[in-house]
Structure formats: structure tokens, C-alpha cells
C-alpha positions as CSV (number, residue, x, y, z in Angstrom):
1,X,0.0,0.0,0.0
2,X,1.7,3.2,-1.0
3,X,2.0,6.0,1.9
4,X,-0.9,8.0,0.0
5,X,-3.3,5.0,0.5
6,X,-1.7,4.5,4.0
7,X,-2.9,8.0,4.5
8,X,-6.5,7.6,2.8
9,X,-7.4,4.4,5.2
10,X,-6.3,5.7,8.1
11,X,-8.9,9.2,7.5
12,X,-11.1,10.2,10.5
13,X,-12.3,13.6,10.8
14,X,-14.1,15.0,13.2
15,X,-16.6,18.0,13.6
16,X,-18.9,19.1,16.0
17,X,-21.3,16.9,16.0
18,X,-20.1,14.3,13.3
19,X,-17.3,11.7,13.3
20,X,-16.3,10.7,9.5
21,X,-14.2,7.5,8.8
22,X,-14.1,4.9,6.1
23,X,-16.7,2.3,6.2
24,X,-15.7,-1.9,8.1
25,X,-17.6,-4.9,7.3
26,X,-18.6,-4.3,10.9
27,X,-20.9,-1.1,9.1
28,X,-22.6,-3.9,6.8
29,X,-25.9,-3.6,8.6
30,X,-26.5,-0.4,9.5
31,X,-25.7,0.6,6.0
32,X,-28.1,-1.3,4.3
33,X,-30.5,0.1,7.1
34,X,-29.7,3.4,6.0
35,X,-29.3,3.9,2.6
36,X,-32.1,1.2,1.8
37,X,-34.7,4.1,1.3
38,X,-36.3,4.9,-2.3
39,X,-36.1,8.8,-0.9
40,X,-32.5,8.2,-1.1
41,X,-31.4,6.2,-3.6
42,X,-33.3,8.1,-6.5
43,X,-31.4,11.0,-6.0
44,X,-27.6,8.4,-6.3
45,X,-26.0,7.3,-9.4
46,X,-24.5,4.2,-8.7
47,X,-26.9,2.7,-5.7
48,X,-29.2,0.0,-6.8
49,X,-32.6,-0.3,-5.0
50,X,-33.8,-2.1,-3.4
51,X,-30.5,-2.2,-1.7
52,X,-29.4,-5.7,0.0
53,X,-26.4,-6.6,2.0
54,X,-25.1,-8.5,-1.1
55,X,-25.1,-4.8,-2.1
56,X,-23.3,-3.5,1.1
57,X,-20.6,-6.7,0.7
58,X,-19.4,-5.0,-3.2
59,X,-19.8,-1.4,-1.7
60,X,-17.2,-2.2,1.0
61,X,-15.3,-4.2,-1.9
62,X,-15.0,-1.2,-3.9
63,X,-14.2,1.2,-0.6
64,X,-11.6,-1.2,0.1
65,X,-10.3,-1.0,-3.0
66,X,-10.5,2.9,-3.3
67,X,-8.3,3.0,0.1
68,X,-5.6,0.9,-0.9
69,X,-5.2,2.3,-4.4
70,X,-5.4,5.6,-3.1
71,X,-8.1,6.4,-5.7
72,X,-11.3,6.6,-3.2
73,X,-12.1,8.9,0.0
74,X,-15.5,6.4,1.0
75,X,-16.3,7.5,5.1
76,X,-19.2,7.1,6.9
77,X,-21.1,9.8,8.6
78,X,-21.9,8.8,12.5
79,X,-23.4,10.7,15.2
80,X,-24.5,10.1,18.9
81,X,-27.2,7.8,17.4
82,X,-24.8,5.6,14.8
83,X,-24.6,5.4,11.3
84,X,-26.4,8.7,9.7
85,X,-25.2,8.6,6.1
86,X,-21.7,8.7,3.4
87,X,-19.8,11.3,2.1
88,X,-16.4,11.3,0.5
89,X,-14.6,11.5,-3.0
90,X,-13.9,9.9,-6.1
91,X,-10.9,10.2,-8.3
92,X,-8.5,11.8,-6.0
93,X,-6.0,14.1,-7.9
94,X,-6.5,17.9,-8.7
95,X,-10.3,17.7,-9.3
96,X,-12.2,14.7,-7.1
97,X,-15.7,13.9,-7.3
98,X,-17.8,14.5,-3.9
99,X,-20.5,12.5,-2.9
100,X,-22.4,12.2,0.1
101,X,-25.9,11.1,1.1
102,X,-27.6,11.2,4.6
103,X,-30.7,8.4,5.9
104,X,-34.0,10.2,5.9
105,X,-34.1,10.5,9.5
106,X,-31.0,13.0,9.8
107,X,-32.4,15.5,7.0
108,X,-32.9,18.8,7.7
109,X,-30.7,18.7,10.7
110,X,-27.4,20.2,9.4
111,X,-25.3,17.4,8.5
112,X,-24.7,17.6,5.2
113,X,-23.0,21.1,5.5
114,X,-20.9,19.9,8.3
115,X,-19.6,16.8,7.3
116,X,-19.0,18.2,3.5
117,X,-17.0,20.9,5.0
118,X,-14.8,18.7,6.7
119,X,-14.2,16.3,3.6
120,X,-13.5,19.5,1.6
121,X,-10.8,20.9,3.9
122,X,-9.1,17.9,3.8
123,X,-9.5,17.7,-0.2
124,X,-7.8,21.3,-0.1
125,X,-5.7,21.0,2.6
126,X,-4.2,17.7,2.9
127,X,-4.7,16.0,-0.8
128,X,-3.8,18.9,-2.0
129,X,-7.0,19.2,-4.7
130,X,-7.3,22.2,-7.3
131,X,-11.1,22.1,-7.8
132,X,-13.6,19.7,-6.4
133,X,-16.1,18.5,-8.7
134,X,-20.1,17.3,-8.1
135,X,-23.5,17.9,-8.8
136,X,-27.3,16.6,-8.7
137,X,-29.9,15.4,-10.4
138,X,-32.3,17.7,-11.7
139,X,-35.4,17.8,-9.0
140,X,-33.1,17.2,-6.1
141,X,-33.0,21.1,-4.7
142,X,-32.2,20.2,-1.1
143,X,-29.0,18.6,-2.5
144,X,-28.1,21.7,-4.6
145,X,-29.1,23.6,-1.6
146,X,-26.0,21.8,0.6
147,X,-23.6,22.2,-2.6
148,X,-24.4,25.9,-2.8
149,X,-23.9,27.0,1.2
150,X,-20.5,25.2,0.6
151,X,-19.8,27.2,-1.9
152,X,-20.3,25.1,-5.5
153,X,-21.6,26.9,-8.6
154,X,-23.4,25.3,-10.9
155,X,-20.9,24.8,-14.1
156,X,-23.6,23.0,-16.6
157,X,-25.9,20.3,-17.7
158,X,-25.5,16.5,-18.6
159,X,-27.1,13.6,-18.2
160,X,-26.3,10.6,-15.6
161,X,-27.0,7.4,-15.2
162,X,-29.0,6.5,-12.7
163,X,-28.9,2.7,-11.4
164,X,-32.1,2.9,-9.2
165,X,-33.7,4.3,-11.9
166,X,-32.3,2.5,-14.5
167,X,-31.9,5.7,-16.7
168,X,-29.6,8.5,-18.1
169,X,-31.1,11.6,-16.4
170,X,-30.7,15.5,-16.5
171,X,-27.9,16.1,-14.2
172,X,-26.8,19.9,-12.6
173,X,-22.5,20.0,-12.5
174,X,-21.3,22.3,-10.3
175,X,-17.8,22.7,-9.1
176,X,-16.2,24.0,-6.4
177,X,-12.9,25.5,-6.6
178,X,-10.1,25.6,-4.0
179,X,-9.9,29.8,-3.8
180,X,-13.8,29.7,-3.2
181,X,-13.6,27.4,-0.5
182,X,-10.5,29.6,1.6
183,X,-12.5,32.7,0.2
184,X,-15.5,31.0,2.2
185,X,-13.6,29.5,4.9
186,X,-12.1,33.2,6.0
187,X,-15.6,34.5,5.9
188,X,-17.0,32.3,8.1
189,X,-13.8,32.8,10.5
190,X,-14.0,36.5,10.2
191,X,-18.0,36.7,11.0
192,X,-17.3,33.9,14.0
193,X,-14.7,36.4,15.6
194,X,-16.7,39.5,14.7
């Protein structure tokens, strides 16, 4: 394992509230239990549905993978209650993919925010990433609602695959790039101190 994927599979960050670290087959369960939701898994491109634990098994096959190939950033989300969603990025180098989802009973609580701006510090600060790219499906507003308060811009249309759905769909891009997010980051210093 090369000292980057050392690095990646030894990733725990912490925030307030939130505690993000890659996924163990000892997270089988409780991920199935939490992503297994149609309000979820419509809005993901590559998560089948209904999702099964045969499912979970290939998920931490490929997170395993991603770790030890340095290629992947797969964590879990946990807070006081246990396992409250995913976040992390794909194709690490100057411009990673971010991801993240969150179980329908931790919506609307904050989460999202937090744990992406964690990931996205370390994206900037410690793999060194120019620009950080993502997006939604078209319909999902809540997600573009996260994306935007961390500071993504929408960047274009395409169209995604969509495994749940079994379809390509309309697809927002946005991007994020690394002097928006210090730009961000020293605002949100500078109005905690004022």
C-alpha cells in the first residue's frame, strides 16, 4: 500500500457533532438500514434499490479497493445515534468527485453542511485538490441547496446514469474551486470572531 493509501485508510475527521471515517464490514448492517430508502437512492448514481447486504458486501469491496489504491475517499457519517449517512470523493488528484448522502431521518438537521466541509478541507488542505467537482440530479433542490452554502456553482448540464432508476437523467454540474472554499472559509472565520 503506497503511503498515499496509508494516509487515505487511516482518515477520520471530526466536527462538532459528526465523526467521519471509512466504512468496516462491521458497518454492513446499519448501512443497508440506511441507505435502503427509495427517498434516497433516487437522488444516487450508482446505488441500486432495493438495496441488500449483497449490495453492502461490493460497496465495501470497492471502498476497500479505493483505500488501498489511493483512488477513493469512501467515510461514513456517524453521530451520537450511529450510522447517519456517506460522504467522500472519487478520483482523487486535482479535481475529485464528492458524494455524500444522509438516511432520511438525519435531513434537515445540518449534516450535510458539516460533514462536507470537513471532507472539503481535507481535499484542499491535505490531498492537495485544485477544484472539487459534483452535482445533482435535476429535482433534487435540497441537495443543490448543501452544494451551494458550501460554496459550488453550478458549471452545466449532462445527463447521468441512474442505477435505481435504470436511466440516463438531467444532471446539474457544479464545481467547487479551491480559492472559493478559503475565500468561504475566511468569511466564516471572520464573522465567528466579529
Amino acid at each position: 500500500m503506497s503511503d498515499a493509501a496509508t494516509g487515505l485508510a487511516a482518515v477520520r475527521l471530526e466536527t462538532p457533532r459528526l465523526l467521519l471515517r471509512p466504512p468496516t464490514a462491521a458497518d454492513r448492517d446499519a448501512i443497508v438500514t440506511a441507505i435502503g430508502h427509495w427517498p434516497v437512492v433516487r437522488w444516487l448514481a450508482r446505488v441500486p434499490f432495493p438495496y441488500r447486504r449483497e449490495d453492502a458486501d461490493a460497496f465495501l469491496g470497492l471502498a476497500g479497493g479505493d483505500l488501498a489504491r489511493g483512488a477513493g475517499l469512501p467515510l461514513m457519517i456517524f453521530d451520537h445515534d450511529g450510522l447517519a449517512g456517506g460522504i467522500g470523493l472519487d478520483e482523487i488528484g486535482p479535481a475529485p468527485e464528492f458524494g455524500y448522502w444522509l438516511t432520511p431521518s438525519r435531513w434537515g438537521r445540518g449534516y450535510a453542511t458539516e460533514a462536507g466541509r470537513a471532507v472539503l478541507a481535507h481535499a484542499f488542505g491535505t490531498l492537495g485538490a485544485e477544484r472539487v467537482r459534483s452535482g445533482v440530479f435535476v429535482g433534487n433542490r435540497a441537495s443543490l441547496a448543501v452544494q451551494s452554502r458550501l460554496g459550488f456553482a453550478v458549471t452545466g448540464e449532462s445527463r447521468v446514469f441512474c442505477l435505481a432508476r435504470g436511466a440516463d437523467l438531467p444532471h446539474t454540474d457544479t464545481l467547487l474551486t479551491h480559492e472559493r472554499f478559503s475565500a468561504l472559509a475566511m468569511a466564516s472565520r471572520e464573522t465567528i470572531q466579529s
